[in-house]
C-alpha positions in Angstrom: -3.5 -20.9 4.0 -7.2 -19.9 5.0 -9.6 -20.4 2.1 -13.6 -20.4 1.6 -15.4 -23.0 -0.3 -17.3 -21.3 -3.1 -20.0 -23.9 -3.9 -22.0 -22.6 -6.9 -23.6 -25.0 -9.1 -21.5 -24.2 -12.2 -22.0 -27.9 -13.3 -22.7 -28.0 -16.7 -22.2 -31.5 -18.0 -24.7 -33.8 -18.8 -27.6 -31.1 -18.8 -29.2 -30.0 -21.5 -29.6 -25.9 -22.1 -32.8 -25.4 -20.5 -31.7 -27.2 -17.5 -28.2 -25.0 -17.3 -30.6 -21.9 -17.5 -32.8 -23.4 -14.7 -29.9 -24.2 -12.4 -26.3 -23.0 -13.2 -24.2 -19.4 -12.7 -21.5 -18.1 -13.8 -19.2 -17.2 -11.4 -16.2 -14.6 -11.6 -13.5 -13.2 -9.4 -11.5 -9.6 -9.2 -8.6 -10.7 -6.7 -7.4 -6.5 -6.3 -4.7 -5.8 -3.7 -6.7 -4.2 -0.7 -9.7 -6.0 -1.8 -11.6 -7.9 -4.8 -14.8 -9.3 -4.9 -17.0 -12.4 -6.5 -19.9 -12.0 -9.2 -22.3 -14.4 -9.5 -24.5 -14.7 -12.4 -27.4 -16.7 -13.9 -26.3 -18.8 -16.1 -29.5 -16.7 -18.8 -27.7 -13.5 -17.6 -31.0 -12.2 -16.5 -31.7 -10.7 -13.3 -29.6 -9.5 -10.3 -26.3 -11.1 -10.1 -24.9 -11.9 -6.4 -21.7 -9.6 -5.5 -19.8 -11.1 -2.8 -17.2 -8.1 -0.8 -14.4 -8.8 1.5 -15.3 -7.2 4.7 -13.0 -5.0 6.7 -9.7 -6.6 7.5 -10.6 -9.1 5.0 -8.7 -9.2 1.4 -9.3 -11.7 -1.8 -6.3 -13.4 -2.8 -6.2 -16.1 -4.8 -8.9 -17.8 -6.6 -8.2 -21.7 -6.1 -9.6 -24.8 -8.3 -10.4 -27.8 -5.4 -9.4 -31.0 -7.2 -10.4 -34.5 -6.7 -7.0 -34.8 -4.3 -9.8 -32.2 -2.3 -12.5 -34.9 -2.3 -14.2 -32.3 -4.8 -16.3 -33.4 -8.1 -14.8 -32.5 -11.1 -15.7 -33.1 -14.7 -13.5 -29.8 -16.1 -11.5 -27.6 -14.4 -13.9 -24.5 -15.8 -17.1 -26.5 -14.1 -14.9 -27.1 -10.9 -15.6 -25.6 -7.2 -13.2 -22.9 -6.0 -12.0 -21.9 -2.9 -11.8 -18.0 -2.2 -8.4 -17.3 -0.4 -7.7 -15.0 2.2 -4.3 -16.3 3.0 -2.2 -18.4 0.5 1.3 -17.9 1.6 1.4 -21.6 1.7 0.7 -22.1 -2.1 2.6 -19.6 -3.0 5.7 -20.6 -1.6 5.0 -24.4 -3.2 2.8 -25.4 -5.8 2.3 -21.9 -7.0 5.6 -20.6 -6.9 6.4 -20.5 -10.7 3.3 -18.3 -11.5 2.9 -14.6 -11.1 0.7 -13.9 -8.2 -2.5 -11.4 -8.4 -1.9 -10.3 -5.1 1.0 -10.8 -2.3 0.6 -14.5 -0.9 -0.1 -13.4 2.6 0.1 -15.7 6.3 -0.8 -15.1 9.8 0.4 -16.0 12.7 -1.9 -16.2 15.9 -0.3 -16.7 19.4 -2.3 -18.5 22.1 -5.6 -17.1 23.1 -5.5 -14.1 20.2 -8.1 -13.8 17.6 -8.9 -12.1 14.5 -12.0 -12.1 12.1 -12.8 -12.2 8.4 -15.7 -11.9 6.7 -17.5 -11.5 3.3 -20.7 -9.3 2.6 -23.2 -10.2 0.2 
């Protein structure tokens, strides 16, 4: 599995609203076969939101909650931190094998001294 931590301050307990306006977003994902992307939003709605893109070679798969077993802060699963995946082959064929998948779990393979590159775009 290959997965990017997606640290947005979506922490909403113990704040009071004009503190969650000051300093949280919303945060949504489109996992699409051949693609996806990840919106980011102030939490007042106001403004430009932040549109991350997979870039070439790069695909969104899976949209993962990191747990406390992740040494992650957690109060609620909706305030948790995710982890964007490019690969989950791994989670699908274990934890995540009783749910309908999004996308095809994916894997690669690299032999000694290959290489390959993902990316997001902002």
């Amino acid at each position: 599995d290959l997965g990017v931590s997606m640290p947005f301050n979506q922490f909403f307990a113990d704040k009071d609203l004009p503190d969650v306006a000051a300093k949280c977003v919303f945060v949504e994902p489109a996992l699409l076969a051949g693609g996806g992307y990840v919106q980011v939003t102030r939490a007042t709605g106001a403004g430009p939101v932040l549109l991350l893109l997979p870039s070439t070679g790069s695909e969104f798969e899976a949209w993962r909650p990191l747990r406390a077993e992740d040494a992650v802060r957690g109060e609620t699963m909706y305030e948790n931190t995710h982890q964007l995946m490019l690969h989950s082959r791994g989670f699908g064929l274990g934890e995540w094998k009783e749910a309908a998948a999004w996308v095809e779990p994916t894997s690669a393979v690299l032999a000694p001294g290959q290489s390959r590159t993902y990316g997001v775009r902002m």
